[in-house]
Structures are given as C-alpha cells and as structure tokens.
C-alpha positions in Angstrom: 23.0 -16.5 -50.0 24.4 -18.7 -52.5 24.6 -22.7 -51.6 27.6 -24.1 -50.3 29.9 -25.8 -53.2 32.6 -28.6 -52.5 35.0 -25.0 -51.9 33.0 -23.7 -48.8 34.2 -24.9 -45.2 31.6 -24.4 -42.3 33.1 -25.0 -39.3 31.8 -24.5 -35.5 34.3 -24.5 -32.7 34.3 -24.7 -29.2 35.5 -21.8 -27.5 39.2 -23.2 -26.6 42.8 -21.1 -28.5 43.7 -24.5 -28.2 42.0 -25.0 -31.4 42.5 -22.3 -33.6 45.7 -23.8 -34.7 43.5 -26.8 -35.7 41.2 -24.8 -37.4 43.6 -23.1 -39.2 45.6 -25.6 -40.1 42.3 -27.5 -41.7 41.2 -24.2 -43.9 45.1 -23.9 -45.0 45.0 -27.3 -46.4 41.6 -27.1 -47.9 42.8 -24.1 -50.2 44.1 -25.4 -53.2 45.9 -22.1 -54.2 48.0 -22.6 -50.9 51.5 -23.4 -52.1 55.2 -22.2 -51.9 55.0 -19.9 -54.4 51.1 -18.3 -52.6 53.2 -16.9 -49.5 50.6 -14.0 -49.3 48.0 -16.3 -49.4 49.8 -19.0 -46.9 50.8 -15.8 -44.7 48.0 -13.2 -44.7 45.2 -15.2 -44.7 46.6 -17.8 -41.9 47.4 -14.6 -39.9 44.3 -12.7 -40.3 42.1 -15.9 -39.5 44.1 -16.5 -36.6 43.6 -13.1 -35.1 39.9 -13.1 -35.8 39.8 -16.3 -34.2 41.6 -15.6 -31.5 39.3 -12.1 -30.9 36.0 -14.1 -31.0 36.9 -16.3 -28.4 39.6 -14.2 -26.0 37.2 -10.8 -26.1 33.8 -12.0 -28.0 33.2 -15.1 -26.4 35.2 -13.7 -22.9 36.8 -17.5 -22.9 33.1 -18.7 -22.1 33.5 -22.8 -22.7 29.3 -22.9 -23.6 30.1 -20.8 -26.3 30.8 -21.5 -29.7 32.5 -19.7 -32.6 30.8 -19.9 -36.1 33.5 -19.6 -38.9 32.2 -20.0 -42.9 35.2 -20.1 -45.7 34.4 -19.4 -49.4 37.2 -19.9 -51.7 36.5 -18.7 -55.7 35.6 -15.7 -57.9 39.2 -14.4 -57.7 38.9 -14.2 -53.3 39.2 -16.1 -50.0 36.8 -15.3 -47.8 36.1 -15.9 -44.0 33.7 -14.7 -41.9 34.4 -15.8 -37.8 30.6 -15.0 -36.0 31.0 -15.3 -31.8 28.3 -15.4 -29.3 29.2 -12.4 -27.7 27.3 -9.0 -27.3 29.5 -7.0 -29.6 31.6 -4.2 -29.7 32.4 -1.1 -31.6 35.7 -1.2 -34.0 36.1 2.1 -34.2 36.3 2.3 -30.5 39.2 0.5 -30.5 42.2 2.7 -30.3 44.9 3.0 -32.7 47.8 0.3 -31.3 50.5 2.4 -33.4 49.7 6.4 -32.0 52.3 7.1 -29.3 49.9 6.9 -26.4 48.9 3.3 -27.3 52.0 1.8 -28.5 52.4 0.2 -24.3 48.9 -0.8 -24.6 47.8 -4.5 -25.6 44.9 -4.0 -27.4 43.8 -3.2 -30.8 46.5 -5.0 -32.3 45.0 -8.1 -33.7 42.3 -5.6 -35.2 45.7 -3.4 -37.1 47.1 -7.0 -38.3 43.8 -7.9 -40.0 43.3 -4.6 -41.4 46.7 -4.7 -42.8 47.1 -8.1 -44.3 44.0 -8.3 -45.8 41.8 -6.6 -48.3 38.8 -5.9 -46.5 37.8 -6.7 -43.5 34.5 -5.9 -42.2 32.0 -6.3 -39.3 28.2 -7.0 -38.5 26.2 -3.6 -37.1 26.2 -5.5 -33.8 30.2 -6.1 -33.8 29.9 -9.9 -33.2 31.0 -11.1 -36.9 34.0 -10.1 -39.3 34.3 -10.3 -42.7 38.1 -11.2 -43.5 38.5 -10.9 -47.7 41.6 -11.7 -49.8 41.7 -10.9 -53.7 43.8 -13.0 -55.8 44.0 -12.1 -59.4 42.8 -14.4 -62.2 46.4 -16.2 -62.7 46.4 -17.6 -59.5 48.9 -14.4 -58.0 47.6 -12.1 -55.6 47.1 -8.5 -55.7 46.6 -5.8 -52.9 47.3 -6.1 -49.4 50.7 -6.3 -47.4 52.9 -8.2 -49.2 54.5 -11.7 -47.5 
C-alpha cells in the first residue's frame, strides 16, 4: 500500500447517519477537481459515498453506536477513490436482489447497491462483504469519462 500523500483523507466515524452528511461534505471540499463545471464528480461521487455510507452503518454496522465506520479517500492518477470498511459480519452482493425486476420494484432493498453501481465506475467489495471499493475515472484534462452522466 502506497503512503498516504497530502490527497488521501482517512476518516473514522461513529456509527450515527447523522454524520454522513458531515463526512461528505468534508471529502467534497477536500477534492480540488469539485467545481461547477465537475457536476459528475460533485454528483456521483457525493451520491455513491453517501449510499456506501449509509449501507455500512444502517445494514453493516445494524445502527450499533460501539461501532465505527473506516472510510479511506485517494484522489490522483486520473480517479477518486473511496473505500467505506464497517464492523459488521458481511454479506453477499450478489444476494441482493435486483431493485428494478418487476417482483422487487415494492421492495426497499438493494437500491443503494443499483445507485452505486450505476454512478460510479467500479465498485467493488472485500471476500467477507464488509468493505466497498467506490472508483471514479476522470480523464487527464480534468473531465470525466464513463459512468452515468450528471
């Protein structure tokens, strides 16, 4: 693992949605690529984080106060990057069923897991299901490629 550089965040938070806003809000303005004219970057990253957030502590962490959610930013080489690590046993992705198939459009879950998948390039998780990998390319010129589009 490389060293962190003055463009890695580490951040540990309580488990509380109260402050993934916070958080958020704090990698957002860290970013220096986040302007008017980044709104892929302002919107699909802020959403993805938010939902991976929101997942580690809702479903990971099961709203457990003792625990705490690990999140680790690397902005450079032409990508943002967050990994989000809760305390929680784990769970299977693929288990999780399709939120847009007919039979689970009534059905709450498996919708922050579709968001991520479809805002951001790559999104990927630890064998034991407790850590995601959120990735977003930007191109060399400081536009971004891939992706849903803002």
């Amino acid at each position: 693992m490389n060293p962190l550089s003055d463009r890695d965040l580490v951040l540990e938070l309580p488990t509380d949605i109260q402050s993934i806003e916070n958080a958020v809000e704090f990698v957002m303005s860290r970013c220096s690529t986040c302007s008017d004219e980044a709104k892929r970057l302002n919107l699909n990253f802020r959403v993805g984080l938010t939902e991976a957030l929101s997942n580690a502590m809702l479903y990971g962490n099961a709203h457990d106060p003792s625990k705490r959610v690990l999140v680790e930013v690397t902005m450079g080489h032409g990508r943002l990057q967050a990994t989000v690590k809760d305390q929680g046993a784990g769970f299977d992705p693929a288990s999780v069923p399709d939120p847009t198939r007919p039979e689970n459009l009534t059905r709450e879950c498996g919708r922050g897991l579709f968001l991520m998948r479809q805002l951001l390039d790559d999104v990927s998780y630890n064998d034991r299901g407790n850590e995601v990998t959120l990735v977003l390319r930007l191109d060399s010129g400081g536009a971004l490629e891939g992706g849903a589009q803002a």
